[in-house]
N, CA, C and O atoms as a DFTB+ gen file, in Angstrom:
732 C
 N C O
     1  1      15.033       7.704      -2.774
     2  2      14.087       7.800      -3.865
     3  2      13.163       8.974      -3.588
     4  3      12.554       9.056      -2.521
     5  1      13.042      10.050      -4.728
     6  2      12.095      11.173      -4.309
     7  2      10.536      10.846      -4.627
     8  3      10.545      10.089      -5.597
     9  1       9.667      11.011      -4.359
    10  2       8.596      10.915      -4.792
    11  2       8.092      11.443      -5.579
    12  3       7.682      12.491      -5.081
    13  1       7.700      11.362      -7.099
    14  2       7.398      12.256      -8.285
    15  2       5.813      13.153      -7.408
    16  3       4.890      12.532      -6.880
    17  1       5.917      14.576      -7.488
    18  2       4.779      14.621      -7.324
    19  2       3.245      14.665      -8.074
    20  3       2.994      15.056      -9.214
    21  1       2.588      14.292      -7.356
    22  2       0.811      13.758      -8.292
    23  2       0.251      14.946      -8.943
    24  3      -0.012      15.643      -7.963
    25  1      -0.095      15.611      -9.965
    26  2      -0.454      16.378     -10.251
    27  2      -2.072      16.627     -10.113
    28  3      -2.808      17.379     -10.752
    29  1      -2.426      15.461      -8.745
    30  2      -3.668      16.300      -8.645
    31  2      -3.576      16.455      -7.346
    32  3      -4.463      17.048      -6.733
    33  1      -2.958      16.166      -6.997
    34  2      -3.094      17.009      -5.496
    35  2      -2.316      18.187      -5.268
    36  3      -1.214      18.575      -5.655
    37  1      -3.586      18.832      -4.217
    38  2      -3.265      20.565      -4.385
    39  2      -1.505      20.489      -3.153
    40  3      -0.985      19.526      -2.590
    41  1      -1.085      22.067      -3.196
    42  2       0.051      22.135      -2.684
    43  2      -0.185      22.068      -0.982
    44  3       0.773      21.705      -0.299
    45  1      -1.068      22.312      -0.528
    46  2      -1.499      21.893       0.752
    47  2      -1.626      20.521       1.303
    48  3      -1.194      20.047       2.354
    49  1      -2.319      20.000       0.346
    50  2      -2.010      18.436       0.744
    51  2      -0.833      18.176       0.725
    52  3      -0.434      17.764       1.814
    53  1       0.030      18.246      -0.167
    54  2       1.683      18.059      -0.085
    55  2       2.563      18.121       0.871
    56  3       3.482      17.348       1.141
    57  1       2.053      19.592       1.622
    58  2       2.834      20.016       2.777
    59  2       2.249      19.129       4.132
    60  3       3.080      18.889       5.007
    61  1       1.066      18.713       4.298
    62  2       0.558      18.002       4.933
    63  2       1.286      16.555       4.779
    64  3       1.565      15.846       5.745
    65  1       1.483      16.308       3.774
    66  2       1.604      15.094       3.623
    67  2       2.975      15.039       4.088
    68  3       3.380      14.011       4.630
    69  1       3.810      16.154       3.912
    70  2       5.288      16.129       4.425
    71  2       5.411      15.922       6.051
    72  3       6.142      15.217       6.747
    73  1       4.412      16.815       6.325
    74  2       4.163      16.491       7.954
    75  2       3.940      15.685       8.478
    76  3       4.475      15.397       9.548
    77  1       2.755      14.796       7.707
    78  2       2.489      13.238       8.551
    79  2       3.924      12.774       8.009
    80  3       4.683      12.744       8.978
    81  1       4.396      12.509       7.173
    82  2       5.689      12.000       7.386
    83  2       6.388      11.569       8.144
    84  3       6.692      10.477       8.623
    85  1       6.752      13.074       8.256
    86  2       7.258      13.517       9.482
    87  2       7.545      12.851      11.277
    88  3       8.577      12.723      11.936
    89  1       6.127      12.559      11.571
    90  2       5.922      11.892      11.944
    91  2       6.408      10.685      12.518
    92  3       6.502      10.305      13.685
    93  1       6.747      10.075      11.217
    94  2       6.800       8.432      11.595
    95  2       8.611       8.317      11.309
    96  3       9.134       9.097      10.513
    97  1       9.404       7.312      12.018
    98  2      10.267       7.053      11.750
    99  2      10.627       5.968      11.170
   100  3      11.820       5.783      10.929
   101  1       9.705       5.073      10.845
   102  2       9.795       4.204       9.611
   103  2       9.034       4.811       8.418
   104  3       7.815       4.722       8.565
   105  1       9.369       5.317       7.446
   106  2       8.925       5.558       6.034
   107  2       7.195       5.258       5.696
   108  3       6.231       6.016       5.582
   109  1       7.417       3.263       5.576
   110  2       6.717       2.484       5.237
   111  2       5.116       3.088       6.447
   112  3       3.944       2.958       6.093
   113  1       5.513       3.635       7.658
   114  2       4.682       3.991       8.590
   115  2       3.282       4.312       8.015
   116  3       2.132       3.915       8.200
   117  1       4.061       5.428       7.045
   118  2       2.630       6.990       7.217
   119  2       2.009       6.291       5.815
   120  3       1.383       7.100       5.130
   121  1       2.073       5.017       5.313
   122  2       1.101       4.491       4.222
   123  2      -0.282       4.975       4.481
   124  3      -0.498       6.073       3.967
   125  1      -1.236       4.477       5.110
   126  2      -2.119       4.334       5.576
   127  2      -2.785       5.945       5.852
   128  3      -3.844       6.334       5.360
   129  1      -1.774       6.856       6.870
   130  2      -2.373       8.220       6.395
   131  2      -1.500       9.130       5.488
   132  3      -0.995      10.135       5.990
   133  1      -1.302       8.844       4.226
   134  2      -0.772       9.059       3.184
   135  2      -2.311       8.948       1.762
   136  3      -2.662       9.719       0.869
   137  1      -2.852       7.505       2.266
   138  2      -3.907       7.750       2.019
   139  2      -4.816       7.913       1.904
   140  3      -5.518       7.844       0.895
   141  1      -5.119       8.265       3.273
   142  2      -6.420       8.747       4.124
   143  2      -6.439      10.008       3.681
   144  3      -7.491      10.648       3.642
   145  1      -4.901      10.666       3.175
   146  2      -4.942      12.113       3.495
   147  2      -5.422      12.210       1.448
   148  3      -6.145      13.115       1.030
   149  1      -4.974      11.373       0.729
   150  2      -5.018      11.372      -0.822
   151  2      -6.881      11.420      -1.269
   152  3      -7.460      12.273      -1.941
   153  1      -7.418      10.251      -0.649
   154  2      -8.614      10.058      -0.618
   155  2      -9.671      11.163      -0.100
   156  3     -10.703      11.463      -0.701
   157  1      -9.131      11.838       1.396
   158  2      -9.961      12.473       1.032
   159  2     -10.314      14.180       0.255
   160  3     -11.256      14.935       0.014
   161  1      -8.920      14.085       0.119
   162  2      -9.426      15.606      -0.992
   163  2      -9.166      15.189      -2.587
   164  3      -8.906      16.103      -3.369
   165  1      -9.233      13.836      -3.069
   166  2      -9.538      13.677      -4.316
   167  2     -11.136      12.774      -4.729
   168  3     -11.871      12.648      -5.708
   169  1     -11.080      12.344      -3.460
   170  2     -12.353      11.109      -3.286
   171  2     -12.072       9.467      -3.571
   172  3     -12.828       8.626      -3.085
   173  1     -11.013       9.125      -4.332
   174  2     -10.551       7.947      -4.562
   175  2      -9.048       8.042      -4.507
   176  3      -8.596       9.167      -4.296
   177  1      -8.082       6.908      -4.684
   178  2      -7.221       6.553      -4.690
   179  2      -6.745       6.187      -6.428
   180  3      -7.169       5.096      -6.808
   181  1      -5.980       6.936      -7.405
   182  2      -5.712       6.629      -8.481
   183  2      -4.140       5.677      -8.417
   184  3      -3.489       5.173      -7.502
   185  1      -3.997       5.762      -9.783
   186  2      -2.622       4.548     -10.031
   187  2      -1.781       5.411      -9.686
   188  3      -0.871       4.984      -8.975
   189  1      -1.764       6.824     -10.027
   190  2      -1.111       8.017      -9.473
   191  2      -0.803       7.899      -7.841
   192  3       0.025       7.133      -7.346
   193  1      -1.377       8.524      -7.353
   194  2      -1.447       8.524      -6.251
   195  2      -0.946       7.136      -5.340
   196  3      -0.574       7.148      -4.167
   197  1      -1.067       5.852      -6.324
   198  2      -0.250       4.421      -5.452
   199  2       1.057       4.857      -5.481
   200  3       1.738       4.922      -4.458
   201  1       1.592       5.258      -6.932
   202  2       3.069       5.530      -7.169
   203  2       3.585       6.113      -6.015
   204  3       4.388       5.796      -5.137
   205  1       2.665       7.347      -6.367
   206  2       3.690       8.671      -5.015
   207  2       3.760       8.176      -3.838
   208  3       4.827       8.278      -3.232
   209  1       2.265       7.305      -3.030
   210  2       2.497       6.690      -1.753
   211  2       3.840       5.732      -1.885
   212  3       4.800       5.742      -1.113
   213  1       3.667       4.897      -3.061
   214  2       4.947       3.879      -2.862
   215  2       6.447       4.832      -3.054
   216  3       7.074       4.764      -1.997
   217  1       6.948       5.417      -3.768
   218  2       7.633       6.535      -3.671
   219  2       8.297       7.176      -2.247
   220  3       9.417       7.211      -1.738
   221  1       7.093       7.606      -1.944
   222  2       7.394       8.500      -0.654
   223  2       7.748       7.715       1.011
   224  3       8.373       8.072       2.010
   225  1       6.877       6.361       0.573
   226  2       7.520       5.563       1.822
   227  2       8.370       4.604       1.271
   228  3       8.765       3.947       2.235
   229  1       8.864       4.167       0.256
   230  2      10.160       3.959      -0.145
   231  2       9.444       2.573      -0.374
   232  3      10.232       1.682      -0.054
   233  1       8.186       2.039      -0.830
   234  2       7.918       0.631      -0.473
   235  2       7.613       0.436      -2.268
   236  3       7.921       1.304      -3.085
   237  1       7.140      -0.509      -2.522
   238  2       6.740      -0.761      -3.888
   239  2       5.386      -0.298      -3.976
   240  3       4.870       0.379      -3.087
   241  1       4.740      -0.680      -5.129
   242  2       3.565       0.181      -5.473
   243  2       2.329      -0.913      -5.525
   244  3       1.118      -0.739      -5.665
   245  1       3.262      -2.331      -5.325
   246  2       2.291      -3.496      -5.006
   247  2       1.576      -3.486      -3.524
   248  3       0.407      -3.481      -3.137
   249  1       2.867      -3.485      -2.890
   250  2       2.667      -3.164      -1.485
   251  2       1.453      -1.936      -1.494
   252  3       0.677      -1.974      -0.539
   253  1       1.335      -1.319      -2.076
   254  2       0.585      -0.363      -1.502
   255  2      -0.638       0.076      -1.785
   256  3      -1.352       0.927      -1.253
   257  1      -0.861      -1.059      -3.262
   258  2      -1.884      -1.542      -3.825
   259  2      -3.057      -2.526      -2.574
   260  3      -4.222      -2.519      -2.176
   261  1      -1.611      -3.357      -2.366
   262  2      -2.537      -4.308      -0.851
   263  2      -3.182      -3.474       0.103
   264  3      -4.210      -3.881       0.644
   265  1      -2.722      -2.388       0.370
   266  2      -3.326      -1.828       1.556
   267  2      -4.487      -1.555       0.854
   268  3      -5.365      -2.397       1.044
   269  1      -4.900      -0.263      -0.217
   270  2      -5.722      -0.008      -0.907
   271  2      -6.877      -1.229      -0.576
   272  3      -7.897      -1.121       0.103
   273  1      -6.330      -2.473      -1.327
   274  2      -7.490      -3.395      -2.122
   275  2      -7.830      -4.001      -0.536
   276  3      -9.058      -4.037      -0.465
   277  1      -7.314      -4.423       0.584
   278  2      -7.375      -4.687       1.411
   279  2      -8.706      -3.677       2.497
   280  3      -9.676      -4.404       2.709
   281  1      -8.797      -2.862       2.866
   282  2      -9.214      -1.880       3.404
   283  2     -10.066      -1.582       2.858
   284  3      -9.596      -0.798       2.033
   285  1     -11.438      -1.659       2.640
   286  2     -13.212      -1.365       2.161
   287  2     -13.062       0.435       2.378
   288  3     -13.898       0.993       1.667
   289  1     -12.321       1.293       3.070
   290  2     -12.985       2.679       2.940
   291  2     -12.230       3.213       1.516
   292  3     -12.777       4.146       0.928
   293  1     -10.684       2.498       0.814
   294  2     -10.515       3.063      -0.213
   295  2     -11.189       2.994      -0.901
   296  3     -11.930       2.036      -0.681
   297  1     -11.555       3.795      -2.202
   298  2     -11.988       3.624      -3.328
   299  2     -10.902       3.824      -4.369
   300  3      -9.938       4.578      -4.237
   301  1     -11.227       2.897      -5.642
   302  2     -10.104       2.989      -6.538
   303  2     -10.641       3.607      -8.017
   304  3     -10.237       3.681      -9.177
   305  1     -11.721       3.971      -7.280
   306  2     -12.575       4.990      -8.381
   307  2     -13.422       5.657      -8.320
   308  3     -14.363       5.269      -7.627
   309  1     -13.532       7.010      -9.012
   310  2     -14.459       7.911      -8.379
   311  2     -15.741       7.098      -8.076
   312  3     -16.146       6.128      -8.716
   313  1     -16.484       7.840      -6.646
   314  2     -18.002       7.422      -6.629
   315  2     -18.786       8.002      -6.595
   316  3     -18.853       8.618      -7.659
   317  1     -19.671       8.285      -5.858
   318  2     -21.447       8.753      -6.185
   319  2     -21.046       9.966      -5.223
   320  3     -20.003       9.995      -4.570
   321  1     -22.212      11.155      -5.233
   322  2     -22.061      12.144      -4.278
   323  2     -22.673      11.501      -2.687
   324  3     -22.437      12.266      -1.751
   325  1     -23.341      10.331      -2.352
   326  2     -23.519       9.481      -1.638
   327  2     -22.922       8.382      -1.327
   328  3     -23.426       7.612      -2.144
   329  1     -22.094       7.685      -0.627
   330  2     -21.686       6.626      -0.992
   331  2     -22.225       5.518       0.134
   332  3     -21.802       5.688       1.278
   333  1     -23.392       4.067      -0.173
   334  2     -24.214       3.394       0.480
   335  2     -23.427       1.932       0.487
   336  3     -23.344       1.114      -0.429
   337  1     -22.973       1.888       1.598
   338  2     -22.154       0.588       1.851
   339  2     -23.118      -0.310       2.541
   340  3     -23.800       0.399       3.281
   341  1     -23.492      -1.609       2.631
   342  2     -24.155      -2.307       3.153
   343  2     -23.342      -4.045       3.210
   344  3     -22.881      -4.855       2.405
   345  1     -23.579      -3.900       4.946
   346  2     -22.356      -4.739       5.245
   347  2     -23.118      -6.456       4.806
   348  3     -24.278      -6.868       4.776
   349  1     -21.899      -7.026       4.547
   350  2     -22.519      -8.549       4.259
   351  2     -21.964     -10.064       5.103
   352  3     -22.177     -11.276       5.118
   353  1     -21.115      -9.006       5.756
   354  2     -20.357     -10.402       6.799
   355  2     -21.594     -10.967       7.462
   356  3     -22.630     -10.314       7.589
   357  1     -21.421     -12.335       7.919
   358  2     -22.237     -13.199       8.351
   359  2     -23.469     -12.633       9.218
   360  3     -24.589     -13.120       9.064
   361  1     -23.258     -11.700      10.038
   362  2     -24.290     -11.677      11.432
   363  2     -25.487     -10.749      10.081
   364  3     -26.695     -10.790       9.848
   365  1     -24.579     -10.178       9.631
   366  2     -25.670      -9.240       8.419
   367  2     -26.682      -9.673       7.370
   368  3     -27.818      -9.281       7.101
   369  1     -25.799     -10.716       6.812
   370  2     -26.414     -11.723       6.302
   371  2     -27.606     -12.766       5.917
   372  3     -28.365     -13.081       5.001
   373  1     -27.150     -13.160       7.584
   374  2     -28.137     -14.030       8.445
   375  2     -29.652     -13.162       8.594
   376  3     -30.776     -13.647       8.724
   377  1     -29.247     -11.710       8.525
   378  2     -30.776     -11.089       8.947
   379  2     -31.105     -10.616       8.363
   380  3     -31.886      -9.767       8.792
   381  1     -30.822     -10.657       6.433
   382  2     -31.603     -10.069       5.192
   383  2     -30.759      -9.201       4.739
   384  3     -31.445      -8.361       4.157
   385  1     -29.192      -8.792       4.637
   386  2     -28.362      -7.644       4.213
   387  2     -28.623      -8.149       2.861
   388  3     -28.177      -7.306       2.083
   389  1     -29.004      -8.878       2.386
   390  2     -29.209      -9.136       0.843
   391  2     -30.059      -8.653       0.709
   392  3     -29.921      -7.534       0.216
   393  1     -31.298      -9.037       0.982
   394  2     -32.613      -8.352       0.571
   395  2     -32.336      -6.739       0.992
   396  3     -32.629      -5.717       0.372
   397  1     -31.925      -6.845       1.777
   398  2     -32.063      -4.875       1.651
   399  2     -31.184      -4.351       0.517
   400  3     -31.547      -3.288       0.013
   401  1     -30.341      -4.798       0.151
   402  2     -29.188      -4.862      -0.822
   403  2     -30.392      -4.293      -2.466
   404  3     -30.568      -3.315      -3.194
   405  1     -30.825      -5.478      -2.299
   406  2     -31.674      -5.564      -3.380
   407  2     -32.696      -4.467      -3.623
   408  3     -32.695      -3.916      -4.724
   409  1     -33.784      -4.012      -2.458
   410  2     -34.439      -2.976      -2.404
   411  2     -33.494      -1.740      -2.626
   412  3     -33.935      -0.968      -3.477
   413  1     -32.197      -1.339      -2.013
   414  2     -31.575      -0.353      -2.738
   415  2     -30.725      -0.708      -3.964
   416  3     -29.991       0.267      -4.125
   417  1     -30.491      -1.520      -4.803
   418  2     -30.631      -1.310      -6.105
   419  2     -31.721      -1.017      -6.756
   420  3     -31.591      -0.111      -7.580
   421  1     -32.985      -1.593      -6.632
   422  2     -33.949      -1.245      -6.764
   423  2     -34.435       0.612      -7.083
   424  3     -34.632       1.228      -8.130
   425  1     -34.474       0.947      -5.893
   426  2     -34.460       2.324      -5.433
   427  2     -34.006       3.401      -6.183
   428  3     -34.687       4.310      -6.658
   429  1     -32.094       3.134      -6.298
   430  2     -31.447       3.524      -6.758
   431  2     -31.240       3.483      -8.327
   432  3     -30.859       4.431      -9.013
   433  1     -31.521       2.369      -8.713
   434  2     -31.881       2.094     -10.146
   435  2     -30.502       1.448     -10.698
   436  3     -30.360       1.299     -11.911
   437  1     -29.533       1.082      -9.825
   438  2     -27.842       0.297     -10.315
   439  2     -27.430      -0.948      -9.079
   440  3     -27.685      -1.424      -7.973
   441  1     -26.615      -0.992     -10.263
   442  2     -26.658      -3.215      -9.083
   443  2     -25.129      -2.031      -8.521
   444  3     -24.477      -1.080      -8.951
   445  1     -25.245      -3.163      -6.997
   446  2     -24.162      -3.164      -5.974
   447  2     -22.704      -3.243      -7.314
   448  3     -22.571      -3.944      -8.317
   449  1     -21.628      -1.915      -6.548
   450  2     -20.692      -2.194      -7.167
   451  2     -20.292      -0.906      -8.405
   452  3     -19.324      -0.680      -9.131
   453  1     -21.469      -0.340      -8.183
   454  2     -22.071       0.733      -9.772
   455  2     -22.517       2.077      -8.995
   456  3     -23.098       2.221      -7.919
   457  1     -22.036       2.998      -9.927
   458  2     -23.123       4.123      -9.374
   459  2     -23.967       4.586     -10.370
   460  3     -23.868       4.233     -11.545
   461  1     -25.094       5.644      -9.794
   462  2     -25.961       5.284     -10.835
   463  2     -25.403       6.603     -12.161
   464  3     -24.435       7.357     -12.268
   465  1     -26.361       6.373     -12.796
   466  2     -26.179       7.366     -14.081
   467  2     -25.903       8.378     -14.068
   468  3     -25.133       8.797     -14.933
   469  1     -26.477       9.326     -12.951
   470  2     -26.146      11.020     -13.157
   471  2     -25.025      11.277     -11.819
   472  3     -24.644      12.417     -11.557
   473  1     -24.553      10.050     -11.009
   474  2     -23.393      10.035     -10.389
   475  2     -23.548       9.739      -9.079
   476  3     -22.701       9.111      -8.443
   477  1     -25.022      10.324      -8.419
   478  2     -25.457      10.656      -6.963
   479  2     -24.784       9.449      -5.877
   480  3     -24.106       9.504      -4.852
   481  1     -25.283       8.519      -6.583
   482  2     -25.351       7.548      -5.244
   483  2     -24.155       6.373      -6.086
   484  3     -24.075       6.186      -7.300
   485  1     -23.289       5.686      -4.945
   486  2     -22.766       4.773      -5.156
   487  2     -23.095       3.436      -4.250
   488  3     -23.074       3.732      -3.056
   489  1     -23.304       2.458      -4.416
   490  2     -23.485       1.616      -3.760
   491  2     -22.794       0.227      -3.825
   492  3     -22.797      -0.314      -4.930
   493  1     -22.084      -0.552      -2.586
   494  2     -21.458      -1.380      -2.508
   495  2     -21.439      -2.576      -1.427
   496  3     -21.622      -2.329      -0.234
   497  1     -21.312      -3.299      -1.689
   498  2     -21.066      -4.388      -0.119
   499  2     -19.601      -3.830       0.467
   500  3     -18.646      -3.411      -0.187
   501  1     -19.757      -3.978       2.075
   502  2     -18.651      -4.265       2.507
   503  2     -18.647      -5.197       3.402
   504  3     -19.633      -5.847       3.750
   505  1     -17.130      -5.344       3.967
   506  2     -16.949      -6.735       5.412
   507  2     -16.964      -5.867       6.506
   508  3     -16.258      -4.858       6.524
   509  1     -17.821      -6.223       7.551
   510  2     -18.106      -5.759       8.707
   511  2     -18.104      -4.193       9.428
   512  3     -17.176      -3.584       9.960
   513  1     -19.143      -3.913       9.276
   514  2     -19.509      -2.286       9.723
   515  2     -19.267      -2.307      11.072
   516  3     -19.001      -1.197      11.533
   517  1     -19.277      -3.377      11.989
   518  2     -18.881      -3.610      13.371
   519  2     -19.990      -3.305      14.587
   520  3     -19.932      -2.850      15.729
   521  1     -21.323      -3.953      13.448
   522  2     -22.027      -3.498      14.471
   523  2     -23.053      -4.653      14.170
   524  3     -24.181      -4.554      13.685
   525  1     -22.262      -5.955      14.649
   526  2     -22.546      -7.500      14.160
   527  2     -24.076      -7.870      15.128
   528  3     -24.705      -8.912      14.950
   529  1     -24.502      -6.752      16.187
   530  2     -25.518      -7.150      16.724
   531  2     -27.210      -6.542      16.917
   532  3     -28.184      -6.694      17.654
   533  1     -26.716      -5.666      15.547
   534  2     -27.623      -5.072      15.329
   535  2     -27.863      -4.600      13.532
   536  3     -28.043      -3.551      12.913
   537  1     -27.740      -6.035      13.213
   538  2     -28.037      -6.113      11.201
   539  2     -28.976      -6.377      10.992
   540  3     -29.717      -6.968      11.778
   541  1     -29.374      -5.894       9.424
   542  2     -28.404      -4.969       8.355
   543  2     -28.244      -4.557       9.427
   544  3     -28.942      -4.621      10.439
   545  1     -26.565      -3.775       9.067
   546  2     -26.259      -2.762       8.663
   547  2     -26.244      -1.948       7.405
   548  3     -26.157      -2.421       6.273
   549  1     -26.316      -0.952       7.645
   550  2     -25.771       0.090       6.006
   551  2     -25.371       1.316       6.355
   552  3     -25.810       1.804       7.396
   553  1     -24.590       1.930       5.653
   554  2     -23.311       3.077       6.261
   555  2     -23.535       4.086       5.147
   556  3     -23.289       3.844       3.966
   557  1     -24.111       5.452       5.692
   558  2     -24.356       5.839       4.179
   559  2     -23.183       7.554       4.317
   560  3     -23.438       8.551       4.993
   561  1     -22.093       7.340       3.515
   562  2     -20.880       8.225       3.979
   563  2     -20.666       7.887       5.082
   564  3     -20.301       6.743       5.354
   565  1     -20.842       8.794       5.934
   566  2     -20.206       8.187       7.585
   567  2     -21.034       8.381       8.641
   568  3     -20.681       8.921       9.689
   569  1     -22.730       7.729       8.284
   570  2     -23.310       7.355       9.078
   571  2     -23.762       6.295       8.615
   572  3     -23.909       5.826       7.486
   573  1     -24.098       5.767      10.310
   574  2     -24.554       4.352      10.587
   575  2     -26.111       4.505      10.681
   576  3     -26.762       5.460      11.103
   577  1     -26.836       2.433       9.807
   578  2     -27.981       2.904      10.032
   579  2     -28.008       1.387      10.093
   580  3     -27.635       0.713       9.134
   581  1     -28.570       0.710      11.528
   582  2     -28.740      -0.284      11.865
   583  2     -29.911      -0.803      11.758
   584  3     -30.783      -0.068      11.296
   585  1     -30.332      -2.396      12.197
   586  2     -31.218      -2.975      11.500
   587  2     -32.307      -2.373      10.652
   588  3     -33.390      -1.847      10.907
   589  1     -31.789      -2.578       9.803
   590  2     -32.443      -2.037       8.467
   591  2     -32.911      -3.271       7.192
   592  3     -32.414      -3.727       6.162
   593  1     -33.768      -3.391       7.743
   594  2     -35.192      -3.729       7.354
   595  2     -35.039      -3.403       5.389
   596  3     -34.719      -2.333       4.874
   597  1     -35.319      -4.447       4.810
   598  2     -35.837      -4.121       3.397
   599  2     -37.284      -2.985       3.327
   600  3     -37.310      -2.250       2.339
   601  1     -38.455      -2.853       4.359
   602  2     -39.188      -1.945       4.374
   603  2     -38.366      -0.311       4.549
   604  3     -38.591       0.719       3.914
   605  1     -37.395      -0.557       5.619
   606  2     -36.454       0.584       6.166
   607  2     -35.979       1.009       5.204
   608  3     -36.014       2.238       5.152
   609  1     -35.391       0.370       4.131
   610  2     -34.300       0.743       3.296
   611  2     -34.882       1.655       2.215
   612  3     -34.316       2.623       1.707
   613  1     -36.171       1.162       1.932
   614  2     -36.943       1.864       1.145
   615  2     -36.845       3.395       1.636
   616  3     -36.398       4.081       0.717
   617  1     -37.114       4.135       2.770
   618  2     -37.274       5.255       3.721
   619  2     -35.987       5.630       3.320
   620  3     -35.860       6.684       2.697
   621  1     -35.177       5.054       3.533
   622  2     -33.157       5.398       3.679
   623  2     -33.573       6.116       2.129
   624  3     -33.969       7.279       2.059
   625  1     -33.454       5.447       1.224
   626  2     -33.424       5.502      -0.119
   627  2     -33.823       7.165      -0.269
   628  3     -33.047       8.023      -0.688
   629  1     -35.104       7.377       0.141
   630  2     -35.590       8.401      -0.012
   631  2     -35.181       9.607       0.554
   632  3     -35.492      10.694       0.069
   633  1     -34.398       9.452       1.708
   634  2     -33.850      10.320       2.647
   635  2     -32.406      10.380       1.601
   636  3     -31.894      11.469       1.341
   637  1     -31.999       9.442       1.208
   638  2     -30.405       9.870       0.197
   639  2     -31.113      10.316      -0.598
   640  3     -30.436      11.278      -0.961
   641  1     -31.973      10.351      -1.153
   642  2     -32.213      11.151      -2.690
   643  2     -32.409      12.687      -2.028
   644  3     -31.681      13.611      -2.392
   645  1     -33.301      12.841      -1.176
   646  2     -33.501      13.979      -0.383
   647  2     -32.158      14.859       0.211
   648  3     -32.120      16.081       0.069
   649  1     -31.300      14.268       0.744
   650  2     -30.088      14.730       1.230
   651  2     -29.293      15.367       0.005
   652  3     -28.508      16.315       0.048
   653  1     -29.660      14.672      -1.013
   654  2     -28.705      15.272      -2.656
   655  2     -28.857      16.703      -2.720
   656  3     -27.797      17.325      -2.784
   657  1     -30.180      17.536      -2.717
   658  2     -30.407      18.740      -2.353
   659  2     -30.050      19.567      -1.383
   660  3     -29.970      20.779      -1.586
   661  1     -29.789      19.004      -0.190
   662  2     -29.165      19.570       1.356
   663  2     -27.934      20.454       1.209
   664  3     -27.024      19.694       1.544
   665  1     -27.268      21.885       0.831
   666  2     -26.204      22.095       0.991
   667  2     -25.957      21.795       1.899
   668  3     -24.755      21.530       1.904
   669  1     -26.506      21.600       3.061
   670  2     -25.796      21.407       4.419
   671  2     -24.848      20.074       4.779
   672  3     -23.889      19.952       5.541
   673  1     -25.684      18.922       3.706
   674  2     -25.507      17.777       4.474
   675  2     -23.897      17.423       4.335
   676  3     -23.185      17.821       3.412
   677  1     -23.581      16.812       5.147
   678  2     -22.384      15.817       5.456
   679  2     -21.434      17.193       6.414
   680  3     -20.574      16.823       7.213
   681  1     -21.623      18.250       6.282
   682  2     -20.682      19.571       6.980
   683  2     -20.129      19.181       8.536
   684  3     -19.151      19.562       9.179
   685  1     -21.323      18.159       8.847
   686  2     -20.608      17.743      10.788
   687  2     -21.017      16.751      10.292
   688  3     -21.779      16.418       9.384
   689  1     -20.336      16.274      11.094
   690  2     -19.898      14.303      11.089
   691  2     -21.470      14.079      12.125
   692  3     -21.627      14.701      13.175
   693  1     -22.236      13.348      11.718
   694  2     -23.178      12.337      12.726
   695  2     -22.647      12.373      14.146
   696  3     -21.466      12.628      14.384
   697  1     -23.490      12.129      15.023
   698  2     -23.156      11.682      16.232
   699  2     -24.495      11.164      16.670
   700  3     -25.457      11.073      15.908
   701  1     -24.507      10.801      18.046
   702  2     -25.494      10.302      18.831
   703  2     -26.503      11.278      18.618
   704  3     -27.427      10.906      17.894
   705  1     -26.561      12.524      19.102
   706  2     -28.033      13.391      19.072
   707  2     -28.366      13.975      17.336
   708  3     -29.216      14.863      17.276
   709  1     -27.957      13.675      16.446
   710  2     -28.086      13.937      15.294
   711  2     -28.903      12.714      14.405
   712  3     -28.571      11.529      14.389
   713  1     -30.090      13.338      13.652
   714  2     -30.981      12.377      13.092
   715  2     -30.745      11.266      12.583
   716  3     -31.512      10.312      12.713
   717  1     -29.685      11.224      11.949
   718  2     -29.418       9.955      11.142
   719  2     -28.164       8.900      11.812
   720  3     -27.671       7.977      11.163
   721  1     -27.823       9.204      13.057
   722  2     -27.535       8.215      13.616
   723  2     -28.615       7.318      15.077
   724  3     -29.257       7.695      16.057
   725  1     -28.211       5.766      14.297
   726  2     -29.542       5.377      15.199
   727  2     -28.193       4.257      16.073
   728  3     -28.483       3.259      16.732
   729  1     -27.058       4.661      15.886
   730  2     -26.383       3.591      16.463
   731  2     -26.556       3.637      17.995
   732  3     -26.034       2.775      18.702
């Protein structure tokens, strides 16, 4: 079975994508970075893009839907130029991930699940940021920002609206000596 190709992904991703292939000697393998690799130069995962994954590893398009719906980093629709995940598994829970939840809808001006009006920020629950001993959590792109406080979140809020202006921001990944990781 050939894989129809997606007409939104550029010809580089393609060839990439031939490579992770490549790779694997079960087909069904390179799911997973098939669409790690889809996601991130489109930003979400379309019905498109399930096809060609199911296609290209020879699996169905249900199957590959599960991985998608399964896995909290896909998205199955465009999101915000921010995207504010705030974890809700139990340890998070237990120490106000709701109420902070609430102060950034608040903030933001859209309920969990929504982004807001002019696109910036998306915001969502997820299951376990993995950092069960030090909640909230909230993950804003791909930094971590631990116990976080409904007072805290307020600050966060302001620092994402602030970051919207940053050409710089998101260009290096967080780490330990970089401001916005407090992990």
């Amino acid at each position: 079975m050939s894989a129809p190709t997606p007409k939104t992904l550029s010809s580089s991703a393609l060839d990439r994508a031939d490579e992770i292939q490549g790779r694997y000697p079960e087909k069904r393998s390179a799911t997973l970075p098939l669409l790690h690799l889809a996601q991130e130069e489109l930003g979400w995962i379309s019905d498109e893009i399930i096809q060609w994954v199911a296609a290209k590893t020879e699996t169905s398009p249900i199957d590959v839907l599960g991985v998608v719906t399964f896995y909290p980093m896909f998205k199955q629709g465009p999101s915000g130029r921010r995207h504010v995940r705030v974890c809700r598994t139990l340890p998070c829970a237990l120490r106000g991930a709701c109420h902070t939840m609430e102060v950034l809808e608040k903030e933001f001006g859209c309920k969990h699940g929504e982004t807001t009006a002019d696109g910036s920020v998306s915001l969502e629950y997820v299951e376990c940021l993995a950092a069960c001993g030090s909640g909230p959590v909230v993950q804003v792109d791909h930094a971590l920002y631990e116990n976080l406080t409904p007072d805290k979140a307020k600050t966060l809020a302001e620092a994402v609206r602030n970051s919207l202006a940053d050409p710089s921001y998101g260009l290096t990944p967080p780490g330990p000596d970089s401001p916005e990781w407090e992990g």
